[in-house]
Jmol script that loads the backbone (N, CA, C; Angstrom):
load data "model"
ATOM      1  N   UNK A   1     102.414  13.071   6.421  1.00  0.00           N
ATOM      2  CA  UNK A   1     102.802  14.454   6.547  1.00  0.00           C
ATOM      3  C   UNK A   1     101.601  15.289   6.965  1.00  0.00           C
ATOM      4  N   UNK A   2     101.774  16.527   8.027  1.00  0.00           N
ATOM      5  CA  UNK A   2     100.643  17.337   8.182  1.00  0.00           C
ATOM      6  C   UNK A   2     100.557  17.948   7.433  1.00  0.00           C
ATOM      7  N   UNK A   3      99.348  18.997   7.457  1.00  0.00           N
ATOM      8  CA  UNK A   3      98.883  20.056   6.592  1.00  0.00           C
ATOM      9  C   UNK A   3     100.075  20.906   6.583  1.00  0.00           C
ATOM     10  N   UNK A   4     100.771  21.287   7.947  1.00  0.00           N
ATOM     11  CA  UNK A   4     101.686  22.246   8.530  1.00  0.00           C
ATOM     12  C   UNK A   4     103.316  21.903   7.190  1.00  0.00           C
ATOM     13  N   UNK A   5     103.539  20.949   7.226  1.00  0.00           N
ATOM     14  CA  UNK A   5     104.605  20.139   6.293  1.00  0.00           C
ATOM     15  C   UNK A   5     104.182  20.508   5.047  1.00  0.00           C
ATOM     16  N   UNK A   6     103.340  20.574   4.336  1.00  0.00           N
ATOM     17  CA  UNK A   6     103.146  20.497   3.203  1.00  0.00           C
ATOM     18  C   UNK A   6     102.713  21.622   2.276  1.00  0.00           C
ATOM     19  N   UNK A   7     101.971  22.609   3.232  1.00  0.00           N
ATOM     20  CA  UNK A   7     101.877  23.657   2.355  1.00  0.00           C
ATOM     21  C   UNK A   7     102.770  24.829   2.664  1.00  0.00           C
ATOM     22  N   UNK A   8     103.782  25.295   1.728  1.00  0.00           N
ATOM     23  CA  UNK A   8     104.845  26.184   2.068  1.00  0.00           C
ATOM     24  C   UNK A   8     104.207  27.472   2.441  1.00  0.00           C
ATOM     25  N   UNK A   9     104.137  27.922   3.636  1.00  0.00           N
ATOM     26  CA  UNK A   9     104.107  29.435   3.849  1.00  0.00           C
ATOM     27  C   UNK A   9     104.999  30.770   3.815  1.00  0.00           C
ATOM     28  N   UNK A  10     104.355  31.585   4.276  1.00  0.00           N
ATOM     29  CA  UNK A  10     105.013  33.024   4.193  1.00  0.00           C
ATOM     30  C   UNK A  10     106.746  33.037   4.842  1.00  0.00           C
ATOM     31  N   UNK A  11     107.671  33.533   3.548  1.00  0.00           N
ATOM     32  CA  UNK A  11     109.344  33.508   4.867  1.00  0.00           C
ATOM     33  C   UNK A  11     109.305  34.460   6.003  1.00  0.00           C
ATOM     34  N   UNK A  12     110.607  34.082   6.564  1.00  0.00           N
ATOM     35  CA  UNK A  12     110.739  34.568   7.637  1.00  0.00           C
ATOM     36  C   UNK A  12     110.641  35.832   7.462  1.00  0.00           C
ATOM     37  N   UNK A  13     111.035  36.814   6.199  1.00  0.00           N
ATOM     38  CA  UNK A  13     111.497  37.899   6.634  1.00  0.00           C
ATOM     39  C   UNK A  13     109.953  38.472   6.518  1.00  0.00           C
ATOM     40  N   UNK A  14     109.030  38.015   5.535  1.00  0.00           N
ATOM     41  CA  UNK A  14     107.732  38.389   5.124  1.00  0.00           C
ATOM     42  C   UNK A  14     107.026  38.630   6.772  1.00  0.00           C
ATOM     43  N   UNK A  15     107.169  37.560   7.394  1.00  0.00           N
ATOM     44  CA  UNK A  15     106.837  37.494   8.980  1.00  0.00           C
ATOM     45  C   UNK A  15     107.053  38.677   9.357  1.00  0.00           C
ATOM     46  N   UNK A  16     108.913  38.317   9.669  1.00  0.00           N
ATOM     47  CA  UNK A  16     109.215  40.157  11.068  1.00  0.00           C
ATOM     48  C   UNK A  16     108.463  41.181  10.403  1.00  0.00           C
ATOM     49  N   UNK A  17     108.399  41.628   9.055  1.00  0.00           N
ATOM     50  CA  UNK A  17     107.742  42.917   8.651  1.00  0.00           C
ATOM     51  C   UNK A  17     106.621  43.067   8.703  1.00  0.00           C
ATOM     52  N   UNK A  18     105.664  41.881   8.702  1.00  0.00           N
ATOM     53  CA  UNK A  18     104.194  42.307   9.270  1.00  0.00           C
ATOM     54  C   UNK A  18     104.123  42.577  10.493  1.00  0.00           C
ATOM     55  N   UNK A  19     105.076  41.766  11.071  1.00  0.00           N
ATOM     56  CA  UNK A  19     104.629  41.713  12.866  1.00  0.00           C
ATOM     57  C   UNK A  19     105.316  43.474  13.146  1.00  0.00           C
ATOM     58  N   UNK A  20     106.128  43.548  12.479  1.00  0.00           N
ATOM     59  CA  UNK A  20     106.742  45.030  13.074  1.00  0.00           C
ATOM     60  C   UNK A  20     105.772  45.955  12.507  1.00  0.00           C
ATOM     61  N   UNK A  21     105.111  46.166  11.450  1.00  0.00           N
ATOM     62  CA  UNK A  21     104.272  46.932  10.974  1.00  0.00           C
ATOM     63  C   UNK A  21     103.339  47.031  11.315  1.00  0.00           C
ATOM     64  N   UNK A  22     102.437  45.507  12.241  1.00  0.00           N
ATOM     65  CA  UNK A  22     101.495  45.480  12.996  1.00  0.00           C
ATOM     66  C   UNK A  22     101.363  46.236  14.221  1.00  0.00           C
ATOM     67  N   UNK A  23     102.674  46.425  14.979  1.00  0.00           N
ATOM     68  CA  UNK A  23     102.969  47.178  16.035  1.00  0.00           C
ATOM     69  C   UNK A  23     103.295  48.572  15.703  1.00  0.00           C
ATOM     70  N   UNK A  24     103.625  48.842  14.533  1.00  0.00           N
ATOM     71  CA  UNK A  24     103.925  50.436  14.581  1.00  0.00           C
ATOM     72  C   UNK A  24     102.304  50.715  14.565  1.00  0.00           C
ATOM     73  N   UNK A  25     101.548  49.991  13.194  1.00  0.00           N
ATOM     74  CA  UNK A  25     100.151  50.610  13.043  1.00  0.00           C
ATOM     75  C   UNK A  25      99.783  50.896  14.565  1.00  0.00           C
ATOM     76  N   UNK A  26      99.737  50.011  15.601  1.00  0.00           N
ATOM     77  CA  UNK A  26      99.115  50.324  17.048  1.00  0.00           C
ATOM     78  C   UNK A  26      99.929  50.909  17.802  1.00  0.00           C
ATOM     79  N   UNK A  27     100.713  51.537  17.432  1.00  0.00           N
ATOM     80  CA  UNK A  27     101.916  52.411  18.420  1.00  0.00           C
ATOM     81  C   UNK A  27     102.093  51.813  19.436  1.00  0.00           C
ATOM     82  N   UNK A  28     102.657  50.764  19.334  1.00  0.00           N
ATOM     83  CA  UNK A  28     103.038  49.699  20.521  1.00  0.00           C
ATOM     84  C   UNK A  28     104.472  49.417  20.843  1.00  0.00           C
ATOM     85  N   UNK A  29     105.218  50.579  20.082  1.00  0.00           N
ATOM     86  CA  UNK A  29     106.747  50.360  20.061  1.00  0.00           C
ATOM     87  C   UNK A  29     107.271  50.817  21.802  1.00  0.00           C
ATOM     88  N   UNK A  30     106.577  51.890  22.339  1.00  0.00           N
ATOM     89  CA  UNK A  30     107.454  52.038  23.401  1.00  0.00           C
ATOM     90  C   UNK A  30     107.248  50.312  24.647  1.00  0.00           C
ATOM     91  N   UNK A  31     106.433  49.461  23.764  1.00  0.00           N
ATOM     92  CA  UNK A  31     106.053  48.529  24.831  1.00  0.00           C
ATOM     93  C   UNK A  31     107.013  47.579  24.472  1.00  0.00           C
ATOM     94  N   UNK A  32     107.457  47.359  23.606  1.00  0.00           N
ATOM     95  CA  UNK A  32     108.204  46.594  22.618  1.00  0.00           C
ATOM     96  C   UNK A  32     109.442  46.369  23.384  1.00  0.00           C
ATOM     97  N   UNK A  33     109.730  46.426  24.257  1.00  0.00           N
ATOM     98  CA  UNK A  33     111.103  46.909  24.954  1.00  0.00           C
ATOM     99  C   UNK A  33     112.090  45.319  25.167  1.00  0.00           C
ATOM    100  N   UNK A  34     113.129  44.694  25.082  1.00  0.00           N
ATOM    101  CA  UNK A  34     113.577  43.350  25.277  1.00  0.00           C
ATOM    102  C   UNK A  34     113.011  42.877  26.011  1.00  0.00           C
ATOM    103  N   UNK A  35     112.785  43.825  27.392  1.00  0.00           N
ATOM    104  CA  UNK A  35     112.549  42.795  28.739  1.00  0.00           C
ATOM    105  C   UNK A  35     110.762  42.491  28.639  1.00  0.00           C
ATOM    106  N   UNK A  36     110.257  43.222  27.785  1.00  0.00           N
ATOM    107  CA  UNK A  36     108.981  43.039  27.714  1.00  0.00           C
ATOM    108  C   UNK A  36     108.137  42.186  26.744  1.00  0.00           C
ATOM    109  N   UNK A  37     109.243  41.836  25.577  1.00  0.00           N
ATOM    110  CA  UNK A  37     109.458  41.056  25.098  1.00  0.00           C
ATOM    111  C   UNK A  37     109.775  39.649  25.001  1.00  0.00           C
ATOM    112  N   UNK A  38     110.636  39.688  25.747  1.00  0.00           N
ATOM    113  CA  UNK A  38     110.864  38.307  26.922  1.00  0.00           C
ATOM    114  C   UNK A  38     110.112  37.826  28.288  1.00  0.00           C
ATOM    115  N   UNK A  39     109.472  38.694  28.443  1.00  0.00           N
ATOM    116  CA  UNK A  39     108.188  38.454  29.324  1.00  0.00           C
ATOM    117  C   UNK A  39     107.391  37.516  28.458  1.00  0.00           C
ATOM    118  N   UNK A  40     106.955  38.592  27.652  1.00  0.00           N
ATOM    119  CA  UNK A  40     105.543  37.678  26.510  1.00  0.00           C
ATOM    120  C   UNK A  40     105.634  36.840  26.119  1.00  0.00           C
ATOM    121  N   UNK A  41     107.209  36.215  25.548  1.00  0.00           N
ATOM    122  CA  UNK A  41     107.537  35.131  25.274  1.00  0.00           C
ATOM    123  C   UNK A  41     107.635  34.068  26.348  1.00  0.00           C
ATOM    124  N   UNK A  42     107.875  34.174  27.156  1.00  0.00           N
ATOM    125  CA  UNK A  42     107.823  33.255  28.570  1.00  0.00           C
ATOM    126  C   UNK A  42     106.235  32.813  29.048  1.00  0.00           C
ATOM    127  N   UNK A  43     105.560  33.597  28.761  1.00  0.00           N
ATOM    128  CA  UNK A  43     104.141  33.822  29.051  1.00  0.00           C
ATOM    129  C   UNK A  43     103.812  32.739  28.235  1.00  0.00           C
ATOM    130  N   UNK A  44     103.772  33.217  26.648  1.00  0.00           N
ATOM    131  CA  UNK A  44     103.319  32.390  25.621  1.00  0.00           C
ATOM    132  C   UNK A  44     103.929  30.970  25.616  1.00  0.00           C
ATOM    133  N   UNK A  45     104.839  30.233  26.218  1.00  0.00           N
ATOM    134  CA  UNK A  45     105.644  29.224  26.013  1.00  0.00           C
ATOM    135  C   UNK A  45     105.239  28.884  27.435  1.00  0.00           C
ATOM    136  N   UNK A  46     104.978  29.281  28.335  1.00  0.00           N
ATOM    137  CA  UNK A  46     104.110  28.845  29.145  1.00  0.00           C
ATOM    138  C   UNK A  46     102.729  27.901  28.865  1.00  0.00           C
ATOM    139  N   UNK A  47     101.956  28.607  28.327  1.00  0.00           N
ATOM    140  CA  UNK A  47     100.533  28.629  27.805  1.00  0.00           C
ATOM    141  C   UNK A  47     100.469  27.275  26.367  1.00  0.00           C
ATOM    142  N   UNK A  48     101.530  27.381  25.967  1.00  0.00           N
ATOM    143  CA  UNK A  48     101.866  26.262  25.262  1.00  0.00           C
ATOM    144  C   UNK A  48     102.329  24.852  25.995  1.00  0.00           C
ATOM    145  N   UNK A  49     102.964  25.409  27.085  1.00  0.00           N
ATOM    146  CA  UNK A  49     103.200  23.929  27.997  1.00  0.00           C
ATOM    147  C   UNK A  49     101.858  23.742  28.637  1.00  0.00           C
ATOM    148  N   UNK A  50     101.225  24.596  29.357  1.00  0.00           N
ATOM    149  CA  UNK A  50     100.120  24.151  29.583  1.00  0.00           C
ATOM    150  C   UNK A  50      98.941  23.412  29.250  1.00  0.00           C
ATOM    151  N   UNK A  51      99.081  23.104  27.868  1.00  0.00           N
ATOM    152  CA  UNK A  51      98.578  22.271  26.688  1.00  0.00           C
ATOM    153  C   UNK A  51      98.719  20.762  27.369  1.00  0.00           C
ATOM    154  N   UNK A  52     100.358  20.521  27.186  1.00  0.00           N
ATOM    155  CA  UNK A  52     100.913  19.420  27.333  1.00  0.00           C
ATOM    156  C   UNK A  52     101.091  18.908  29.327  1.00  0.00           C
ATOM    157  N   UNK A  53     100.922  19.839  29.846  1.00  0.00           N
ATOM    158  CA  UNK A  53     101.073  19.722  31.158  1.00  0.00           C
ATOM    159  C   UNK A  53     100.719  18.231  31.774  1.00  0.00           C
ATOM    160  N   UNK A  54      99.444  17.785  31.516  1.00  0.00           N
ATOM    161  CA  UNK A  54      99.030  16.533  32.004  1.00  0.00           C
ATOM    162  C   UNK A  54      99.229  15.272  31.406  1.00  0.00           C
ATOM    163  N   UNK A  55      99.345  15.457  30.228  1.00  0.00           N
ATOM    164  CA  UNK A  55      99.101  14.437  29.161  1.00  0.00           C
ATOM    165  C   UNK A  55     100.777  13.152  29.224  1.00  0.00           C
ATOM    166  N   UNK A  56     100.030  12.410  28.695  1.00  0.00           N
ATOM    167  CA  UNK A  56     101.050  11.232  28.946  1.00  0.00           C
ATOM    168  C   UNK A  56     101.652  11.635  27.647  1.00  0.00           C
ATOM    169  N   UNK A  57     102.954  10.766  27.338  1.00  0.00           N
ATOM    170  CA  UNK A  57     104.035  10.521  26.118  1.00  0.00           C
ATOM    171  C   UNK A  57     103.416  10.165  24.985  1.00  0.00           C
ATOM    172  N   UNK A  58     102.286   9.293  25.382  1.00  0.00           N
ATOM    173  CA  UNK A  58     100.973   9.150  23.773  1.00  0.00           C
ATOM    174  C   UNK A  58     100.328  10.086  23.736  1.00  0.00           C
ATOM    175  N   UNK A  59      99.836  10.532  24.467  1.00  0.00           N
ATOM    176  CA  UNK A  59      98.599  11.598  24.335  1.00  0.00           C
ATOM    177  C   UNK A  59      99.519  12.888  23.548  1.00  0.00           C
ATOM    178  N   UNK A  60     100.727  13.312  24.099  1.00  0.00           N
ATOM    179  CA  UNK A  60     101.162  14.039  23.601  1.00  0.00           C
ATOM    180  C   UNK A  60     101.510  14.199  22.556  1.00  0.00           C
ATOM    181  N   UNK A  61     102.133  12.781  21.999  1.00  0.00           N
ATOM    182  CA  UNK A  61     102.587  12.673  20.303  1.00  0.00           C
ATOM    183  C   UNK A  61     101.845  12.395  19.811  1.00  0.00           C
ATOM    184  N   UNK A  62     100.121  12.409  19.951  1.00  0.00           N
ATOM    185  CA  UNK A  62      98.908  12.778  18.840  1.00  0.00           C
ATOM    186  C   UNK A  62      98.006  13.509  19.252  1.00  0.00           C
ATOM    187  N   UNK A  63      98.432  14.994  19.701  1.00  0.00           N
ATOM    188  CA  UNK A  63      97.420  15.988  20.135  1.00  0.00           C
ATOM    189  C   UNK A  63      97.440  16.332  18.492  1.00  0.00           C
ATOM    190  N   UNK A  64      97.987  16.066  17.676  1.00  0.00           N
ATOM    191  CA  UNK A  64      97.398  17.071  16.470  1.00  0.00           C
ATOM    192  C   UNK A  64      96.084  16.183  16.164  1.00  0.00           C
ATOM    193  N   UNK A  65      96.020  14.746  16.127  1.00  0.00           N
ATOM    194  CA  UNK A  65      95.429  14.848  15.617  1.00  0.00           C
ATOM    195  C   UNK A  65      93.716  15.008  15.864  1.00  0.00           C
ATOM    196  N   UNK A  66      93.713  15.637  16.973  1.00  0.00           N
ATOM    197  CA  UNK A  66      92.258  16.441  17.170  1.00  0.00           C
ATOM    198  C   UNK A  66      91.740  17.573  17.056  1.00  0.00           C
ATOM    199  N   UNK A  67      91.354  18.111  16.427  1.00  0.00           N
ATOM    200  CA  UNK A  67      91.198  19.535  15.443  1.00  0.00           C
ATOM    201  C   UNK A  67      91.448  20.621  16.232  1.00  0.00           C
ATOM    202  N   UNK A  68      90.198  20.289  17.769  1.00  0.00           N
ATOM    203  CA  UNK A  68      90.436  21.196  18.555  1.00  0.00           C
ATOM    204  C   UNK A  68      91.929  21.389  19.090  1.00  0.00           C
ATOM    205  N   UNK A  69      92.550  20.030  19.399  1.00  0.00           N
ATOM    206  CA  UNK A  69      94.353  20.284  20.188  1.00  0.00           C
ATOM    207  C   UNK A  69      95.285  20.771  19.195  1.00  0.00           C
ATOM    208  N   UNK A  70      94.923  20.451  17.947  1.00  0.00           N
ATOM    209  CA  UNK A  70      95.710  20.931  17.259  1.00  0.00           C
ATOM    210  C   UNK A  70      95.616  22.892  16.796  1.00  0.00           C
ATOM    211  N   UNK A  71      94.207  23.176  16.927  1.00  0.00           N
ATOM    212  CA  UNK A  71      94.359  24.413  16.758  1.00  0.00           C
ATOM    213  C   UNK A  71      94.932  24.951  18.125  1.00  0.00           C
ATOM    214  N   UNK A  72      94.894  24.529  18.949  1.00  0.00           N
ATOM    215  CA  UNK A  72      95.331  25.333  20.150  1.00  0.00           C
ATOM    216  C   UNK A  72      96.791  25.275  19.971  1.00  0.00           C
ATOM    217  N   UNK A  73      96.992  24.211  20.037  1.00  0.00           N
ATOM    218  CA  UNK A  73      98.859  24.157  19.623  1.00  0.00           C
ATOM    219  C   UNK A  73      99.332  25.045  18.754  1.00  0.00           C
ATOM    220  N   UNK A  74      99.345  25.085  17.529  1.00  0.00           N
ATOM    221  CA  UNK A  74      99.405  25.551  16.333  1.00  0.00           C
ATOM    222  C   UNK A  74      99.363  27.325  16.554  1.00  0.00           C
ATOM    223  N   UNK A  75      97.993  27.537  17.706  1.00  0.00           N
ATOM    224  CA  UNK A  75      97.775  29.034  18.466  1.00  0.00           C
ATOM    225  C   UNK A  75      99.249  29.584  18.907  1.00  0.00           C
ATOM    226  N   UNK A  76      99.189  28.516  20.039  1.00  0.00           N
ATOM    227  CA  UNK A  76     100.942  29.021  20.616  1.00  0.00           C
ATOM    228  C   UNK A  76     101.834  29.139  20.425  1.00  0.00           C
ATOM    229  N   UNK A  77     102.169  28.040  19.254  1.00  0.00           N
ATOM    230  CA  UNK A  77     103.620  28.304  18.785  1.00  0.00           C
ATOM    231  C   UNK A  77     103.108  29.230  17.760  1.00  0.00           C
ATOM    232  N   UNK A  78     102.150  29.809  17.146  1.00  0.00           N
ATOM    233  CA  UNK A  78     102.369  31.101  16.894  1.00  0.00           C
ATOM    234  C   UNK A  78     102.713  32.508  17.354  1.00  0.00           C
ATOM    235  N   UNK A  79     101.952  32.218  18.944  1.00  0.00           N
ATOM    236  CA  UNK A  79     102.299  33.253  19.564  1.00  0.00           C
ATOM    237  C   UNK A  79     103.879  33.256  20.180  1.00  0.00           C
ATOM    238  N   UNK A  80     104.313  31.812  20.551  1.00  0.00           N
ATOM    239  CA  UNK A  80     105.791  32.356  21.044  1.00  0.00           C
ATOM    240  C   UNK A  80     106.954  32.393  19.829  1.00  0.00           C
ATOM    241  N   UNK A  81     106.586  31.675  18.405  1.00  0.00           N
ATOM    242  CA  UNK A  81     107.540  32.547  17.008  1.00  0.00           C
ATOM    243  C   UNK A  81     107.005  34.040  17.159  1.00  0.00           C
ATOM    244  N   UNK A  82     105.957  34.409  17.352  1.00  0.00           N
ATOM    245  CA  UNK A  82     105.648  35.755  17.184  1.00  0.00           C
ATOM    246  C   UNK A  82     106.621  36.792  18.239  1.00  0.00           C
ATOM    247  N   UNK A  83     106.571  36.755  19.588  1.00  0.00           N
ATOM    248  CA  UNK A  83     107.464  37.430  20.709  1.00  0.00           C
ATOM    249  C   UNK A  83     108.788  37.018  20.160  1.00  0.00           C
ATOM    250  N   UNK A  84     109.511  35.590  19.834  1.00  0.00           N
ATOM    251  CA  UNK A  84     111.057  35.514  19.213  1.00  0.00           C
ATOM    252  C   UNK A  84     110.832  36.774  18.375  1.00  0.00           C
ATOM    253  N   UNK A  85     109.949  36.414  17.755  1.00  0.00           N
ATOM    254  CA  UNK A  85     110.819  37.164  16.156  1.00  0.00           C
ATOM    255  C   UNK A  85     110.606  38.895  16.388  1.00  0.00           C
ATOM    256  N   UNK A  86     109.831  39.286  17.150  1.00  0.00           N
ATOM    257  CA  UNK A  86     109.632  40.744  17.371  1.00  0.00           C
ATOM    258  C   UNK A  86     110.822  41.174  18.116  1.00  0.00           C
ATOM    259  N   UNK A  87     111.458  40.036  19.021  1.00  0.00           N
ATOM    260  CA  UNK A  87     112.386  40.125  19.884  1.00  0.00           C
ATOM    261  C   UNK A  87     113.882  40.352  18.994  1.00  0.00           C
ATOM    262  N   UNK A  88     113.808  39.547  18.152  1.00  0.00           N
ATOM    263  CA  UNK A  88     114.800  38.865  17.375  1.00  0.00           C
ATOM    264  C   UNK A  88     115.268  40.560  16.688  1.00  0.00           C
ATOM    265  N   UNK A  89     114.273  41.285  16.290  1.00  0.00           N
ATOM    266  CA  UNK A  89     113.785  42.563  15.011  1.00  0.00           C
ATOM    267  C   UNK A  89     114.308  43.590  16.190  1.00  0.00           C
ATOM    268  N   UNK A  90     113.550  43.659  17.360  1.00  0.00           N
ATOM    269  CA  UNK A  90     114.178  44.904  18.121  1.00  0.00           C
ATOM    270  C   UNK A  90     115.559  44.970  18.497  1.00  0.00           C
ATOM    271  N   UNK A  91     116.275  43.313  18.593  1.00  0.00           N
ATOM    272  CA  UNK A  91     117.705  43.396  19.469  1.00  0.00           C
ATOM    273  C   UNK A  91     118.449  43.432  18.192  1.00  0.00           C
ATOM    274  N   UNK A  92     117.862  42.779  17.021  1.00  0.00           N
ATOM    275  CA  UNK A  92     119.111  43.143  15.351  1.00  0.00           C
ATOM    276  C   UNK A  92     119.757  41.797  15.898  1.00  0.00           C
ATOM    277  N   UNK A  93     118.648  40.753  16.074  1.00  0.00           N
ATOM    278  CA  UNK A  93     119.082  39.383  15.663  1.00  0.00           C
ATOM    279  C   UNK A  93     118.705  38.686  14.471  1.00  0.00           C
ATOM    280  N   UNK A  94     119.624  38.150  13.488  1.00  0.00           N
ATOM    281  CA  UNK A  94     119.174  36.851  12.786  1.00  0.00           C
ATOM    282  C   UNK A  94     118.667  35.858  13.207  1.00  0.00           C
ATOM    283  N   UNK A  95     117.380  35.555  13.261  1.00  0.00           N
ATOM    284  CA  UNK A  95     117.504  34.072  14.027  1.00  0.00           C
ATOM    285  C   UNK A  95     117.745  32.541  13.553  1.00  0.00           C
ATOM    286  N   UNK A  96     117.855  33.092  12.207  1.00  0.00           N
ATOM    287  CA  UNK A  96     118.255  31.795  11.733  1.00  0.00           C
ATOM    288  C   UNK A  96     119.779  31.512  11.299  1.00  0.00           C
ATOM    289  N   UNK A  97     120.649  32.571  11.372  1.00  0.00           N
ATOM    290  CA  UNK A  97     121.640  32.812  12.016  1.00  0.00           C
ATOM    291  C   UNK A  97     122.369  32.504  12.890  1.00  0.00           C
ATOM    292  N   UNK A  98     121.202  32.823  14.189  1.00  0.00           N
ATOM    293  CA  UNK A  98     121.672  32.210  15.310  1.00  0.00           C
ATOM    294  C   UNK A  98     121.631  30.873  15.628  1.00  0.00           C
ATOM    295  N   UNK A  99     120.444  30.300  14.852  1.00  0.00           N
ATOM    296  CA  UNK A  99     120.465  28.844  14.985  1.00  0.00           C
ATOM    297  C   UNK A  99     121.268  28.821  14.592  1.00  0.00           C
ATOM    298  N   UNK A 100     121.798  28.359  13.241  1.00  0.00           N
ATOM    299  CA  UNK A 100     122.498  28.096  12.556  1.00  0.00           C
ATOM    300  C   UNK A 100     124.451  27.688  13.021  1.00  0.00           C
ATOM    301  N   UNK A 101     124.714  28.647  13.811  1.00  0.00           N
ATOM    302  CA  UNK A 101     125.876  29.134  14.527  1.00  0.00           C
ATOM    303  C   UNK A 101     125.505  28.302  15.956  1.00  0.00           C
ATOM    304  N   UNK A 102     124.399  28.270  16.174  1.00  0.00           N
ATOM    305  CA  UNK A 102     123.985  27.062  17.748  1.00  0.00           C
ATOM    306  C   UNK A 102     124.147  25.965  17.059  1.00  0.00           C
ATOM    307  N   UNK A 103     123.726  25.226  15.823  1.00  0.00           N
ATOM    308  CA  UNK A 103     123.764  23.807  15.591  1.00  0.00           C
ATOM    309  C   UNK A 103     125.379  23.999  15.656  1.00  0.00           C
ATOM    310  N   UNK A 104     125.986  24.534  14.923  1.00  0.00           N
ATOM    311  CA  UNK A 104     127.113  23.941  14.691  1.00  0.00           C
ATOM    312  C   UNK A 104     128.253  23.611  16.134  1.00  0.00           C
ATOM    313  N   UNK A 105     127.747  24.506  17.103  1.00  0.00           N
ATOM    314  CA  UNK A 105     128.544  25.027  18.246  1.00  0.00           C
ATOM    315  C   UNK A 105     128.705  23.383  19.085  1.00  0.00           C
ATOM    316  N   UNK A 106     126.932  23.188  18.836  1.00  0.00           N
ATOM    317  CA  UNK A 106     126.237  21.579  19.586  1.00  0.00           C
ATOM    318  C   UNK A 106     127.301  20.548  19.030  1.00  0.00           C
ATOM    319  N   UNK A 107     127.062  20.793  17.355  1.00  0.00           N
ATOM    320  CA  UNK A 107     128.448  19.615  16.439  1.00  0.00           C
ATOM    321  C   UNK A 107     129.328  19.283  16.953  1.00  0.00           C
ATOM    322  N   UNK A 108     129.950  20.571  17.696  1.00  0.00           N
ATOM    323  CA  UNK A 108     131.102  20.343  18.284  1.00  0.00           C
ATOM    324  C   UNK A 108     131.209  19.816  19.607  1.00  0.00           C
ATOM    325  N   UNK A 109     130.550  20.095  19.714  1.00  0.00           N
ATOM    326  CA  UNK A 109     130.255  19.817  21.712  1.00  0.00           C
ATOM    327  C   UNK A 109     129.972  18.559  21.936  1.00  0.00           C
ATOM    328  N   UNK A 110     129.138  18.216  20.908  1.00  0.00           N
ATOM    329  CA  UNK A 110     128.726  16.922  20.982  1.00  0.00           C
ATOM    330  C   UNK A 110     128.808  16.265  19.613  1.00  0.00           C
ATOM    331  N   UNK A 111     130.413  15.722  19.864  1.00  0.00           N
ATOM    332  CA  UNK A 111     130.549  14.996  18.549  1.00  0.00           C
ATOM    333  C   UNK A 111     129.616  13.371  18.642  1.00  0.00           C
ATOM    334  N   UNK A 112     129.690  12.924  17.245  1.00  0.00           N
ATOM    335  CA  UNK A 112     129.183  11.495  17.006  1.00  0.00           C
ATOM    336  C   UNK A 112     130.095  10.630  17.776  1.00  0.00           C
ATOM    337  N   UNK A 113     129.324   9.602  18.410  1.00  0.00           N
ATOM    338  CA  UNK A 113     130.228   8.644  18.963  1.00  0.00           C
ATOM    339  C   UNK A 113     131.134   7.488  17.992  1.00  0.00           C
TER     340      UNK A 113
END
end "model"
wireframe off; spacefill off
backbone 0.3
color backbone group
């Protein structure tokens, strides 16, 4: 198990309210806008593939364990949960909700053989 697995962090909702409070403190709300939102997130999930861009099917399923690949990783998918969930807070999405309502939709779609 990683470090990431094992030590329970902050919930979700603890999250959206810093990240939204982080942005009011910097008056960053008129930037905040969906489409600008979904920019950053595209950006950031970019920048996270770019990680993986070259790397073979091994290399990829043990970038954690090099301190440096793993902090970089670990960087991005912070930054693109960070744009979801700001995204998630401005449009008055649940997102675990929405998963939630996507797994089941998949259940159906794609039953067991």
């Amino acid at each position: 198990m990683s470090q990431d697995e094992q030590t329970p962090g902050p919930g979700l909702s603890e999250l959206r309210e810093r990240l939204a409070q982080f942005a009011v403190d910097r008056e960053w709300g008129p930037y905040h806008t969906p489409k600008n939102l979904v920019s950053a997130l595209s950006v950031e999930a970019s920048e996270l593939l770019e990680i993986f861009q070259w790397l073979t099917p091994e290399q990829a399923a043990n970038i954690m364990a090099d301190p440096k690949d793993a902090f970089r990783v670990r960087d991005e998918v912070a930054d693109v949960l960070a744009y979801l969930l700001q995204l998630c807070t401005v449009l008055g999405i649940d997102p675990l909700t929405a998963l939630a309502a996507k797994i089941e939709r998949n259940e159906e779609r794609f039953p067991l053989p």
